[in-house]
C-alpha positions, -999 to +999 in steps of 0.1 A: +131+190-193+132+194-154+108+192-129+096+219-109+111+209-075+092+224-044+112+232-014+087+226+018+093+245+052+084+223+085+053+242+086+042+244+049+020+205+047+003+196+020-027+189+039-047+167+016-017+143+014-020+145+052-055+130+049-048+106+022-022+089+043-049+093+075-077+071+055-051+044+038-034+040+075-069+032+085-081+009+061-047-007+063-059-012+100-096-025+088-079-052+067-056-065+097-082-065+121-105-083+095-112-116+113-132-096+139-163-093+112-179-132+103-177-131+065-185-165+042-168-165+009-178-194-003-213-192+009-222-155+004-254-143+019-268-104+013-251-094+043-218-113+030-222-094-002-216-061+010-191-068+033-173-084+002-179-047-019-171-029+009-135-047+013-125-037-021-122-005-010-093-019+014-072-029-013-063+006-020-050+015+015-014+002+008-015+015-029-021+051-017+008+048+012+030+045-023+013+071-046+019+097-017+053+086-008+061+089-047+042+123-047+060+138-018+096+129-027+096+136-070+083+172-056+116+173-036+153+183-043+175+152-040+202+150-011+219+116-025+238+114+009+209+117+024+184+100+012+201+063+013+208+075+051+169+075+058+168+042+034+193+026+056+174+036+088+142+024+075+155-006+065+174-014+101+142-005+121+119-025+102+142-057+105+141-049+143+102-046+147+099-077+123+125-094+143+107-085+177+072-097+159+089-132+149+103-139+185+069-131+197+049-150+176+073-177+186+076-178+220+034-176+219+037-206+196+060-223+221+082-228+190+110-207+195+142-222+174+165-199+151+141-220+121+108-206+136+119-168+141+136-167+101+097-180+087+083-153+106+103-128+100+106-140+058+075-146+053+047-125+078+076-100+088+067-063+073+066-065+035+056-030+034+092-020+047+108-041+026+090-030-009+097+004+003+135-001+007+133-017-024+121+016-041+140+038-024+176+019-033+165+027-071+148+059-065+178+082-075+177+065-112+139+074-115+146+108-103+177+114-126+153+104-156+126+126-144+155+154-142+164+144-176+132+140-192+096+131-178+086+114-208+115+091-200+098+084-166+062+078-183+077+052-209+096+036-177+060+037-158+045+021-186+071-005-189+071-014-154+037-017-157+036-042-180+065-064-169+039-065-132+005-065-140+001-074-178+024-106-176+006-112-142-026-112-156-022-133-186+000-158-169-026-157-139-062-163-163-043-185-187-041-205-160-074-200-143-090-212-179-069-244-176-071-255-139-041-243-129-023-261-159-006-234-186-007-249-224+021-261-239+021-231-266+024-210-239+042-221-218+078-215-232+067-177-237+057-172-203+091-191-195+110-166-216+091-134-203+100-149-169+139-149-178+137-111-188+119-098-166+135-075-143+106-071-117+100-104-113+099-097-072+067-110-054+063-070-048+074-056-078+039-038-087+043-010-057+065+005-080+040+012-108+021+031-080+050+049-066+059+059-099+025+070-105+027+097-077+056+108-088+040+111-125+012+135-105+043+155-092+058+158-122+027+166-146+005+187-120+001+216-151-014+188-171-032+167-142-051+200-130-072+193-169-086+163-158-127+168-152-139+157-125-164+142-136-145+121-157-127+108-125-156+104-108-168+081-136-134+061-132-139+059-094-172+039-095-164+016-129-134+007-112-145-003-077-171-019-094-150-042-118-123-051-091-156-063-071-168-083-099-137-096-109-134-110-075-170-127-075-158-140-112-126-159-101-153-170-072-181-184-095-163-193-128-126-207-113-134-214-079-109-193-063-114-184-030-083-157-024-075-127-003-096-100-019-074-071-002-043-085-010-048-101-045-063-068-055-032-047-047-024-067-081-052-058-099-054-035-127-088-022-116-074-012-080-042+008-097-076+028-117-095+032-086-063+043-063-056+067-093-086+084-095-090+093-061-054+102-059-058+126-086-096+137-074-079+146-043-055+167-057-077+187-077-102+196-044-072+201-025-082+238-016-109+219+001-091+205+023-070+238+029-105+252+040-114+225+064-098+229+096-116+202+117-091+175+134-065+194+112-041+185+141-045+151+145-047+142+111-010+158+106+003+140+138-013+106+122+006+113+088+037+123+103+033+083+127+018+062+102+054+043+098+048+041+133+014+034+136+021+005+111+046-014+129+030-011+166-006-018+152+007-048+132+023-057+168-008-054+187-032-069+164-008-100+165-007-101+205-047-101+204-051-131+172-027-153+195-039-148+226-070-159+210-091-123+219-111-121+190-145-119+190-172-113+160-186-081+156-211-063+133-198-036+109-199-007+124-177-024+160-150-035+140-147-003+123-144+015+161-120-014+171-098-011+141-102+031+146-090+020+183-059+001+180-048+029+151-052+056+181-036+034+207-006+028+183-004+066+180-002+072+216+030+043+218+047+057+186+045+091+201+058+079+236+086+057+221+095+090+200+103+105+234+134+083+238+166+099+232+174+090+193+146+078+189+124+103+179+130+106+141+131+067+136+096+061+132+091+090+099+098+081+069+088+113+049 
């Protein structure tokens, strides 16, 4: 069975994919730019308390970067030659901008040695870039199946899933129960799950929600049944259980994490992210009806690669030079709405130079 492949002319967006990458690109800023807001995690106050709801929402701002990736490209015919071109591009540009981000963090730590600029650029370099080219070596395989069958892709979805997020969770609360210490019993079947398992990478779960675009691409006929109030049920049940789940590793294990970035993990976030996807997609003639900022929201989706890199950038510059300041709310939110504008501006003026221009998309 083959998919129906759609072949897009420059001028003929998918607008509401547009938007969708708009919003994640700016709570992706939001969560960056988080240590302008005063928040207490182990001492949570009223105020503290919706802050701490409110950031769930954040966790899905990667996520949806993936689903509409996934979307976009299972929609598309696939140039082979091609595609591992832009993979290889992708790939060399975000090692440069990590590189670049390592020597400055460096050189503002006064610790510039060859040691100083690999930890950087390992371990706070751009993960994003580097779970995407991940993805995109393999995509061809996922695409082939798709060509061949989609049921193959679902049962390839659904194992993926649960080599990510169902050995995660049972290795992760089997732990949490025993203070950190897995029981002998289960021990040795963890150990042998962990020899298996083929997506055993630290970001092996962005592939259950890459895949799970695509699935929207490839079942739209059957996606277009879903109610929407059924979704909308699924919205608020899961933003409300990734919350409480939080507060629960909090209050019963003692766990003080990162909320945005452990939740990109969580089964409740892959619900929520989901949901909305798939909400958006059915009101997507709304979107086709609304016309306001209809031009900057396109010139944001085609920079967010872009916007990503320079923002990361900036935000880095302003936590070392020690700029940052509290602020309520509703600040922060026109900071972080700020430096995702100014990054626009540089992305668009570094597109001006001469084989440059194309570097920064990734569509």
């Amino acid at each position: 069975m083959k998919i129906d492949k759609v072949n897009k002319s420059k001028t003929d967006r998918l607008i509401w994919i547009d938007i969708l990458e708009t919003f994640a690109m700016l709570l992706v800023v939001i969560y960056h730019t988080s240590a302008f807001v005063s928040f207490n995690v182990s001492d949570l106050t009223s105020r503290d308390i919706v802050i701490f709801f409110c950031r769930g929402i954040l966790s899905t701002g990667v996520p949806l970067f993936f689903m509409c990736n996934g979307y976009l490209l299972f929609r598309k015919d696939l140039n082979v030659k091609r595609h591992y071109f832009r993979t290889i591009k992708i790939f060399i540009i975000g090692v440069i901008w990590a590189f670049i981000n390592a020597l400055l963090t460096s050189l503002e730590k006064e610790n510039l040695t060859l040691s100083s600029v690999r930890k950087e650029l390992v371990e706070h370099g751009f993960w994003f870039i580097y779970a995407l080219t991940c993805i995109y070596l393999v995509f061809p395989l996922f695409y082939f199946c798709c060509e061949h069958s989609k049921s193959l892709l679902l049962y390839l979805l659904v194992g993926i899933f649960c080599f990510t997020f169902v050995v995660d969770y049972f290795e992760l609360y089997i732990s949490y129960a025993n203070r950190g210490i897995v029981p002998r019993i289960i021990s040795p079947i963890l150990q042998i799950v962990s020899y298996i398992n083929p997506f055993k990478s630290l970001y092996a779960y962005t592939f259950v929600y890459f895949l799970a675009g695509g699935m929207v691409a490839c079942y739209e006929t059957y996606i277009k049944m879903f109610k929407t109030w059924t979704l909308l049920i699924t919205l608020v049940a899961s933003f409300l259980f990734l919350n409480i789940e939080s507060l629960f590793k909090l209050f019963v294990f003692n766990i003080v994490g990162d909320q945005v970035w452990d939740g990109y993990k969580s089964i409740f976030t892959i619900l929520f992210t989901c949901s909305f996807f798939i909400l958006a997609h059915k009101q997507q003639q709304v979107f086709l009806n609304g016309s306001l900022f209809k031009g900057l929201i396109v010139t944001i989706s085609n920079n967010t690669l872009g916007i990503y890199i320079i923002s990361t950038l900036l935000i880095g510059f302003i936590e070392n030079k020690q700029m940052v300041i509290m602020v309520p709310v509703l600040l922060h939110l026109i900071i972080a709405t700020t430096i995702m504008m100014v990054s626009l501006e540089i992305s668009l003026l570094i597109r001006k130079i001469p084989y440059i221009k194309k570097v920064l998309e990734y569509r």
